[in-house]
C-alpha positions in Angstrom: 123.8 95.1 28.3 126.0 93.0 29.1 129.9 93.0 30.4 132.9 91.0 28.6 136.7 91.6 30.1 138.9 89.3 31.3 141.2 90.1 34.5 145.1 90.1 34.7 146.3 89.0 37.7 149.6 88.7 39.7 150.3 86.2 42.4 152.6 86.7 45.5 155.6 85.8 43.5 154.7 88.3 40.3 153.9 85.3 38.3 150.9 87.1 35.2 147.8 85.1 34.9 145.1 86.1 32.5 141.6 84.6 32.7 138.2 85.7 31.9 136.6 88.0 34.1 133.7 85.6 35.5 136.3 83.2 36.2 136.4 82.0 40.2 140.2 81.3 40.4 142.4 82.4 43.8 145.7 80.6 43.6 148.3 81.1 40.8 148.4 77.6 38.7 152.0 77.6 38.6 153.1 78.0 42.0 149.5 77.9 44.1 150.2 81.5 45.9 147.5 83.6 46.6 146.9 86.7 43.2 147.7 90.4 45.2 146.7 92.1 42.3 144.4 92.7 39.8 143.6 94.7 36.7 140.6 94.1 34.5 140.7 94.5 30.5 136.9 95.5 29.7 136.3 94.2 26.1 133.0 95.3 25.8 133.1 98.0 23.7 136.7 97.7 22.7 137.9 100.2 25.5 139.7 98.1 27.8 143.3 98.8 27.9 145.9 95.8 28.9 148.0 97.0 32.0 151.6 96.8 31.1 154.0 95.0 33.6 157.8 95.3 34.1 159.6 92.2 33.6 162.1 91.3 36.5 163.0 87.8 34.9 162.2 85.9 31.3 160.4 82.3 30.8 162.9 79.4 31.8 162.6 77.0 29.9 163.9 73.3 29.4 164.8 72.4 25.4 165.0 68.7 24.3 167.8 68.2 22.4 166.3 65.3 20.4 162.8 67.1 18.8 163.8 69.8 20.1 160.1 70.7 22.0 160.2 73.2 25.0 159.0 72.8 28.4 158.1 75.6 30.6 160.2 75.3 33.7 159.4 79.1 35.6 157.3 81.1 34.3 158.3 85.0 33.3 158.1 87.1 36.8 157.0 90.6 37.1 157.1 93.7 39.2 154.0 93.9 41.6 152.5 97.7 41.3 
Protein backbone atom coordinates (compact mmCIF):
# COMPACT_ATOMS: atom_id res chain seq x y z
CA UNK A 1 0.00 0.00 0.00
CA UNK A 2 1.20 2.82 -0.62
CA UNK A 3 0.81 6.69 0.73
CA UNK A 4 -0.03 9.81 -1.59
CA UNK A 5 -0.64 13.47 0.28
CA UNK A 6 1.00 16.44 -0.14
CA UNK A 7 1.85 18.78 3.00
CA UNK A 8 0.71 22.44 3.55
CA UNK A 9 3.04 24.42 5.11
CA UNK A 10 3.53 27.91 6.67
CA UNK A 11 6.70 29.68 7.08
CA UNK A 12 7.67 32.17 9.93
CA UNK A 13 6.01 35.03 8.18
CA UNK A 14 2.50 32.94 7.39
CA UNK A 15 3.50 32.73 3.84
CA UNK A 16 1.23 28.91 2.45
CA UNK A 17 3.33 26.60 0.58
CA UNK A 18 2.04 23.37 -0.78
CA UNK A 19 4.28 20.62 -2.02
CA UNK A 20 4.04 16.95 -2.17
CA UNK A 21 4.52 15.07 0.82
CA UNK A 22 7.92 13.28 -0.03
CA UNK A 23 9.20 16.52 -0.91
CA UNK A 24 12.67 17.54 1.25
CA UNK A 25 12.02 21.41 1.29
CA UNK A 26 12.85 23.64 4.82
CA UNK A 27 12.84 27.25 3.82
CA UNK A 28 9.79 29.18 2.34
CA UNK A 29 10.80 29.96 -1.62
CA UNK A 30 9.57 33.34 -1.33
CA UNK A 31 11.11 34.77 1.58
CA UNK A 32 13.79 31.76 2.71
CA UNK A 33 12.31 31.63 6.49
CA UNK A 34 12.20 28.49 8.14
CA UNK A 35 8.07 26.48 7.65
CA UNK A 36 6.64 26.40 11.70
CA UNK A 37 3.86 24.55 10.56
CA UNK A 38 2.51 21.80 8.94
CA UNK A 39 -0.59 20.02 7.87
CA UNK A 40 -0.70 17.03 5.55
CA UNK A 41 -3.64 16.43 2.95
CA UNK A 42 -3.63 12.37 2.59
CA UNK A 43 -4.90 11.67 -0.98
CA UNK A 44 -4.81 8.20 -0.76
CA UNK A 45 -8.09 7.17 -0.49
CA UNK A 46 -9.64 10.46 -1.06
CA UNK A 47 -9.86 11.29 2.77
CA UNK A 48 -7.54 13.93 3.22
CA UNK A 49 -9.13 17.15 4.13
CA UNK A 50 -7.21 20.63 3.10
CA UNK A 51 -6.66 22.78 6.39
CA UNK A 52 -8.34 26.01 5.99
CA UNK A 53 -6.22 29.26 6.87
CA UNK A 54 -7.29 32.78 7.81
CA UNK A 55 -6.11 35.33 5.48
CA UNK A 56 -4.39 38.43 7.32
CA UNK A 57 -3.42 40.06 3.88
CA UNK A 58 -4.23 39.35 -0.15
CA UNK A 59 -1.54 38.73 -3.11
CA UNK A 60 0.32 42.08 -4.07
CA UNK A 61 0.76 42.19 -7.08
CA UNK A 62 2.52 44.53 -9.77
CA UNK A 63 0.23 45.04 -13.25
CA UNK A 64 1.94 46.16 -16.46
CA UNK A 65 0.16 48.66 -17.94
CA UNK A 66 1.25 47.86 -21.58
CA UNK A 67 0.09 43.82 -21.84
CA UNK A 68 -1.17 44.05 -19.00
CA UNK A 69 0.61 40.63 -17.33
CA UNK A 70 0.91 40.39 -13.46
CA UNK A 71 3.82 39.87 -11.35
CA UNK A 72 3.66 38.50 -7.89
CA UNK A 73 5.22 41.01 -5.60
CA UNK A 74 4.18 39.42 -1.74
CA UNK A 75 2.59 36.69 -1.62
CA UNK A 76 -1.01 36.26 0.40
CA UNK A 77 -0.07 36.00 4.31
CA UNK A 78 -1.89 33.93 6.80
CA UNK A 79 -2.69 33.38 10.42
CA UNK A 80 -0.19 30.71 12.00
CA UNK A 81 -2.44 28.19 14.19
Amino acid sequence: MSFEGYNQVLCANGHLSEFDVYAELEKCSYCGAKFIWSHIVDQTNDEGKRFKFKKISDDQYDVCLTCGTKKLITPAVYKIP
